[in-house]
N, C-alpha and C positions, 0 to 999 in steps of 0.2 A: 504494500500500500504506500502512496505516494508520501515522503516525510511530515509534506505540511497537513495532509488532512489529520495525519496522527498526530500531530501541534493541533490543529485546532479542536481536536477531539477530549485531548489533555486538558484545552484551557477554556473551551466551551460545555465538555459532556460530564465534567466533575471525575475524569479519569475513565468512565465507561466505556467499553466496546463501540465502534463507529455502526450503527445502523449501517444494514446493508446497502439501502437507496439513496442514503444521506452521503456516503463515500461517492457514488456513482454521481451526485447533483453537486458534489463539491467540485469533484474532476471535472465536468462538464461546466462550471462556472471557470476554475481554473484555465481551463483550456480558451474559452470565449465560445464554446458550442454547447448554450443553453439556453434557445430561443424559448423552450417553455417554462422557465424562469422566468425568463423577460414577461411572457407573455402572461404569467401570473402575477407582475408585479413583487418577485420576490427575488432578495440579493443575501446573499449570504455576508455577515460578518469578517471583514478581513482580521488580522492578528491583534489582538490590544482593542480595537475596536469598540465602544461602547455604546448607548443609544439614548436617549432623551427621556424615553419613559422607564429607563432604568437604574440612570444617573441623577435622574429631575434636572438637569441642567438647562430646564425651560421657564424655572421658575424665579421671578422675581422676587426683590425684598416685602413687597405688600404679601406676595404667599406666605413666604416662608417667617414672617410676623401670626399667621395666620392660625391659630393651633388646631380649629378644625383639619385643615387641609394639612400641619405639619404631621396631625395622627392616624391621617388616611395614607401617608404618603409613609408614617412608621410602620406602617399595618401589609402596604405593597411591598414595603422592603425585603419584610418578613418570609413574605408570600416565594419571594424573588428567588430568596436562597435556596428555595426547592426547584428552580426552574434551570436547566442549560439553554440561553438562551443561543442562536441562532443564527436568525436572519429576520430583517425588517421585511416587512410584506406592505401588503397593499393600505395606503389611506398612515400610512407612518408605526402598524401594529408592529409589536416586537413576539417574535415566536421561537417558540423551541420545546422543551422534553419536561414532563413532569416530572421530579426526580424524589419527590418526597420518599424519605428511609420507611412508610407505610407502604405503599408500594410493593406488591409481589416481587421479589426476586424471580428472574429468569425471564420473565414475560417484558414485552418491549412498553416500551416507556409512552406514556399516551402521548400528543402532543399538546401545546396547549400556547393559546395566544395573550399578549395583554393588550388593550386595543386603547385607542389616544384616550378614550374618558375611564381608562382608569381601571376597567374592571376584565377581571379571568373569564376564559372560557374553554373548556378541552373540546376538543376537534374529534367530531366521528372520523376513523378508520383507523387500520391498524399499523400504517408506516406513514412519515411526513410528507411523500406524496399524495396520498391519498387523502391524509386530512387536509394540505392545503389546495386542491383541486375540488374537494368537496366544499370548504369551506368559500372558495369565490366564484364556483359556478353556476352558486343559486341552483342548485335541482336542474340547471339545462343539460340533460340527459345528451343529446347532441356533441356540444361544447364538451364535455365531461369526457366521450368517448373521443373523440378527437385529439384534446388536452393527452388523454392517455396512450393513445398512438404514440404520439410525440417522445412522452417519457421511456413510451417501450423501446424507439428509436434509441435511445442511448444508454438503454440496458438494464433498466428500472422492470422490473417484473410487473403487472398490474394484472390483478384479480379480478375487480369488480369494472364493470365501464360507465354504473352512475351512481349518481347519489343513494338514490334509495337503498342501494346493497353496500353500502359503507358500515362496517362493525359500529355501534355506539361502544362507543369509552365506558368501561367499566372503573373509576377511581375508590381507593382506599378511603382518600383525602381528597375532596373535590374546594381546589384552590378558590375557587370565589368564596365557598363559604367558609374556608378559613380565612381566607381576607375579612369576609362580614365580622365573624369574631372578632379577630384579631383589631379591627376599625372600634366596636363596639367595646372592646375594651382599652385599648390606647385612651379612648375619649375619658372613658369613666378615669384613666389614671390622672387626668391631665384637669379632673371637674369638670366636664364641657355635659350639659344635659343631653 
């Protein structure tokens, strides 16, 4: 496997194993022959790389005065540290791999996105393709098989050809509603009603 995807795998996947698809759509970005990347709106993370909704580096002195928003923003933090994030997607969301230590060992890691306002959501399918091809095709069954042509063209195995047949995410720890908590309680440490 090529040295840097095993770099970005060390400093993106918290040391785990590279997904099989995810090596394949690294190389295929590495290379510059990743038109259904392009075409999804999704770029992968170069080295060191960080992002806006994961850094907050969006936020001005009136936010971070702000202790509602300082303890929604303690609560995503939290959130974060279970997550290997990725690659930016479409609309500025930041995505990557569920990684909470709840989590079955041996089964693949669901995916999961944080989107600009702030909140989690895990992605139906069972590999990163899949969840982000289901997750921006809106149901167009069409677009979906097509999209998945593309990806078979560079070696990406693809199961299902639309939405509807996309595995639903089964989570241990389904990250929104630990964010919920974890928001619901930053609040209550900080006195905010």
């Amino acid at each position: 496997m090529d040295k840097r995807i095993l770099e970005f795998a060390r400093e993106r996947l918290h040391g785990r194993p590279v997904p099989e698809d995810l090596a394949i759509l690294l190389a295929a970005q590495l290379s510059g022959n990743d038109q259904p990347l392009r075409a999804l709106e999704i770029e992968f993370f170069a080295p060191g790389q960080t992002h806006p909704l994961v850094d907050h580096s969006y936020l001005n002195d009136r936010d971070r005065a702000n202790p509602d928003i300082m303890a929604n923003l303690m609560a995503i933090d939290q959130v974060n540290q279970h997550i290997g994030f990725v690659a930016e997607g479409l609309n500025g969301d930041a995505i990557g791999y569920w990684l909470h230590p709840a989590e079955p060992a041996g089964h693949p890691a669901p995916v999961v996105m944080l989107d600009t306002e702030g909140q989690f959501e895990i992605l139906d399918g069972t590999t990163f393709t899949e969840a982000v091809i289901g997750k921006w095709v809106y149901r167009d069954d069409q677009r979906f098989g097509l999209l998945a042509d593309q990806f078979e063209a560079l070696g990406v195995a693809m199961t299902v050809r639309r939405s509807a047949d996309l595995a639903v995410a089964d989570v241990a720890v389904d990250p929104a509603e630990l964010h919920h908590r974890l928001y619901r309680e930053e609040r209550a440490r900080r006195g905010l009603s």
